[in-house]
C-alpha positions in Angstrom: 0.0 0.0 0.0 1.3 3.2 -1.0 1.8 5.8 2.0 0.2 9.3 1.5 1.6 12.3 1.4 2.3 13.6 4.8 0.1 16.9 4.4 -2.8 14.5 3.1 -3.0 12.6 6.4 -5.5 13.2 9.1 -4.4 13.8 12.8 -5.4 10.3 13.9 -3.7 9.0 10.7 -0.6 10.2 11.5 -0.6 9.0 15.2 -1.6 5.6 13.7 1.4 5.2 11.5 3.8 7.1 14.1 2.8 4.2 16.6 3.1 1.7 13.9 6.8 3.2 13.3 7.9 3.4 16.9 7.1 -0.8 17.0 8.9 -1.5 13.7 11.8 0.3 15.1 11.6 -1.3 18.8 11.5 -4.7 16.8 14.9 -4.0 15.5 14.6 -6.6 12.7 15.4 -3.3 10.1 18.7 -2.2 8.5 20.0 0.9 8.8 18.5 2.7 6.1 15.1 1.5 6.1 15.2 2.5 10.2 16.4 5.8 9.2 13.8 6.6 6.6 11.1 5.4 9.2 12.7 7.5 11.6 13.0 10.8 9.6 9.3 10.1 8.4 8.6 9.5 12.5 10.4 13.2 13.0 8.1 14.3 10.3 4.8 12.8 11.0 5.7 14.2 14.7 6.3 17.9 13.7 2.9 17.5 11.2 0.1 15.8 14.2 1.8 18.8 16.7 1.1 21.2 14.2 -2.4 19.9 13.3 -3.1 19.6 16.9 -1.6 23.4 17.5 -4.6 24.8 15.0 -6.7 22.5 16.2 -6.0 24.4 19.6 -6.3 28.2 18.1 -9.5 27.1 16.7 -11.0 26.1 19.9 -9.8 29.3 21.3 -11.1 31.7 19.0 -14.1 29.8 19.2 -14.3 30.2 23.5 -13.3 33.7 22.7 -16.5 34.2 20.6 -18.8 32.7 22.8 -17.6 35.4 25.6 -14.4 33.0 27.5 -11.5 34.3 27.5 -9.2 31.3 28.4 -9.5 27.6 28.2 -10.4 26.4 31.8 -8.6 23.2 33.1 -10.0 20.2 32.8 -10.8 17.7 36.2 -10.0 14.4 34.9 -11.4 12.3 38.1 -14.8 14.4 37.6 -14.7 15.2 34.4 -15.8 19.0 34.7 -13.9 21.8 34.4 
């Protein structure tokens, strides 16, 4: 199966084949260029998802902002509220 361009990838796309990358490389059945051109597409899908998931987090602000919040409030994990 051919891989798709990085920029064509959705967010949970490119966390599924960056996990699938971090367990072909902890195998360490791959020679040394094949683990580097995993690795350098790793380093890329990486910078891509944190980018993806940086807009993701502008939107969401603008979009509090609109609605009258001004800041993102924390989020309770054992309550799940704010």
């Amino acid at each position: 199966m051919a891989k798709k361009k990085l920029e064509n990838l959705t967010f949970e796309e490119s966390l599924n084949e960056l996990d699938t990358i971090v367990n072909n490389l902890e195998q360490g059945d791959l020679g040394l260029e094949e683990s580097m051109a995993l690795f350098e597409r790793g380093l890329s899908l990486s910078k891509i998802s944190q980018e993806k998931l940086h807009a993701a987090e502008q939107k969401v602000q603008i979009l509090l902002e609109k609605d009258g919040q001004s800041q993102l409030l924390d989020f309770d994990k054992e309550s799940g509220q704010e």
